[in-house]
C-alpha positions as CSV (number, residue, x, y, z in Angstrom):
1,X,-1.1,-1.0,1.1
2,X,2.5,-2.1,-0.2
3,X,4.8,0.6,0.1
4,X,8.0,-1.2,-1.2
5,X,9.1,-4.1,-3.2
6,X,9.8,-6.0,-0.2
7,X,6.7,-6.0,1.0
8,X,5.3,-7.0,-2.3
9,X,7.3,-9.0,-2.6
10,X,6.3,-10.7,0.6
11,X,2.3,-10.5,-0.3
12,X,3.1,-12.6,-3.8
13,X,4.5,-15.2,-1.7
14,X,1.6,-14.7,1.2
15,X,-1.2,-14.9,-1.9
16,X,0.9,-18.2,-3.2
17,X,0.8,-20.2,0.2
18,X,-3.1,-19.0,0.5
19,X,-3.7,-20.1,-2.9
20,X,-2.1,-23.8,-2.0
21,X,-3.8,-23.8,1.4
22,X,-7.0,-23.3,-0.2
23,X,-6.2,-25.8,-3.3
24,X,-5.6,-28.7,-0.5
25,X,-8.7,-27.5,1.5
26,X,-11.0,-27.6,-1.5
27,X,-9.2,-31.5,-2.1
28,X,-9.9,-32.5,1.3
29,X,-6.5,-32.5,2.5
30,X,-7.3,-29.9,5.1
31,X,-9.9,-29.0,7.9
32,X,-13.3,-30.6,8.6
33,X,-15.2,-31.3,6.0
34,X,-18.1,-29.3,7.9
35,X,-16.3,-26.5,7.2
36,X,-14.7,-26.8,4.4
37,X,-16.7,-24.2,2.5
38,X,-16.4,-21.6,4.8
39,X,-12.3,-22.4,5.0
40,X,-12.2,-22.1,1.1
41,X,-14.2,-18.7,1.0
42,X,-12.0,-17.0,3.5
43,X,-9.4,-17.9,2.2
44,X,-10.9,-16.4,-0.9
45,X,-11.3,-13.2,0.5
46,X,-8.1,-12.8,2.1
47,X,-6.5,-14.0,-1.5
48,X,-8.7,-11.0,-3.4
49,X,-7.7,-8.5,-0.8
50,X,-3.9,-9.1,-1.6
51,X,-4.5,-9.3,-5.1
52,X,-6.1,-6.2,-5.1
53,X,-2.9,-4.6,-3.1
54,X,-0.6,-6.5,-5.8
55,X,-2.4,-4.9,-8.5
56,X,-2.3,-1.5,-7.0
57,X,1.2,-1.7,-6.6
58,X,1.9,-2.8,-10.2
59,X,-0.4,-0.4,-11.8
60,X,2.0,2.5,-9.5
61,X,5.3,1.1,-10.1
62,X,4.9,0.7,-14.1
63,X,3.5,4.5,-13.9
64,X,0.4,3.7,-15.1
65,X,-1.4,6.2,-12.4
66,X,-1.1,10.0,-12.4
67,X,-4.0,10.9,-10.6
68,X,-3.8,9.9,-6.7
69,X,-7.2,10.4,-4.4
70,X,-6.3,11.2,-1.1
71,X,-10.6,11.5,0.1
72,X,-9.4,12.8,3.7
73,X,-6.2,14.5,5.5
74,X,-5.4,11.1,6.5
75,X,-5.4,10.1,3.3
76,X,-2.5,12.2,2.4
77,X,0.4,9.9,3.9
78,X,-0.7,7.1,1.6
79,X,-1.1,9.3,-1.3
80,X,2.5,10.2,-1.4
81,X,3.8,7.0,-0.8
82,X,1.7,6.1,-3.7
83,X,3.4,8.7,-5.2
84,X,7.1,8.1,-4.8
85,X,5.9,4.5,-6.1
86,X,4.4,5.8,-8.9
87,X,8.0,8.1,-10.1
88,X,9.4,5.2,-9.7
89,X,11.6,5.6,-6.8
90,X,12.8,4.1,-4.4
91,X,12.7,5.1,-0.5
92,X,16.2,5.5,-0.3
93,X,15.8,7.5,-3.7
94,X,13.3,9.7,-2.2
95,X,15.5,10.2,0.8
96,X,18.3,11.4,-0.8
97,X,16.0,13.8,-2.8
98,X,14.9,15.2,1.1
99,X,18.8,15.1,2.1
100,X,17.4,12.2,4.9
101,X,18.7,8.8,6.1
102,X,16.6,6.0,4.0
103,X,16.1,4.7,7.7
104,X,13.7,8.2,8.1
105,X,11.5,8.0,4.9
106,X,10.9,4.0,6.2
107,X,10.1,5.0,9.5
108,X,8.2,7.8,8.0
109,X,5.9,5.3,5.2
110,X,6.0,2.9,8.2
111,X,4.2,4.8,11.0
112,X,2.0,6.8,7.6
113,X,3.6,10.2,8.3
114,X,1.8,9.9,11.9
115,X,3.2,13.1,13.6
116,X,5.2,14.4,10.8
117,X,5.0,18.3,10.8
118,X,3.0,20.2,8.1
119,X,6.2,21.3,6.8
120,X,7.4,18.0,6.4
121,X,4.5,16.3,4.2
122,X,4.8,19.4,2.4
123,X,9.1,18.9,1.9
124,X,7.9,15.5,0.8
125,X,5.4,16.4,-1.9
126,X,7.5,19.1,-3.5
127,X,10.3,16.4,-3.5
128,X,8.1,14.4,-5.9
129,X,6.7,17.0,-7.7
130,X,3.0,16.4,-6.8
131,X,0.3,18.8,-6.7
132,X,-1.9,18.6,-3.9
133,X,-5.4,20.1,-3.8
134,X,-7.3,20.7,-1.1
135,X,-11.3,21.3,-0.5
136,X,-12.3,21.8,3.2
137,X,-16.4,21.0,3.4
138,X,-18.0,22.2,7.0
139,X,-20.1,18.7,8.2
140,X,-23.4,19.6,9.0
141,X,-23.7,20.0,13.2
């Protein structure tokens, strides 16, 4: 997932070097020519996968999306980054909304809120005004 606009912009750049390498396999201009098939279809699938995260990411940031799935607890620490994206802020924005250091809310989206308290995630979603709802199913045993 791209969190920030350095990252995406990094993944454009990533998907423009995969698309060249995979222009100059399908040419002939690189790897065997046994494999050259198998070359140009991962490279494929590694180009759809970033296009799919490129897409996310713009459909976010031009606040297209009001409606995030988080399908697990886990779940939650992407959701709100997908959140602050989709306000339309910034990390150091959302820091200065939790009275943080940006440094904390990068660490924070780095690591996906991995050991952040209860109490934080929930500092974090009334900072960006998101509802969360939860439904807690029993897994058959």
């Amino acid at each position: 997932m791209i969190a920030n606009e350095r990252q995406y912009q990094v993944t454009r750049k990533k998907l423009a070097e995969l698309a060249e390498l995979k222009a100059s396999v399908e040419l002939g201009t690189a790897g065997d020519d046994g494999f050259r098939d198998l070359q140009a279809d991962a490279l494929e699938s590694q180009m759809d996968d970033l296009r799919d995260e490129v897409a996310e990411y713009e459909q976010l940031r031009a606040g297209n999306v009001t409606t995030i799935e988080a399908v697990s607890l886990a779940g939650l620490a992407d959701a709100l980054i997908k959140a602050r994206i989709a306000r339309g802020w910034t990390q150091a924005e959302l820091a200065r909304k939790l009275g943080v250091a940006e440094q904390q809310v990068q660490r924070d989206e780095a690591s996906r809120y991995t050991g952040a308290a209860l109490s934080r995630l929930c500092d974090i979603a009334e900072a960006l005004e998101v509802e969360v709802h939860e439904i807690v199913t029993l897994r058959a045993g």
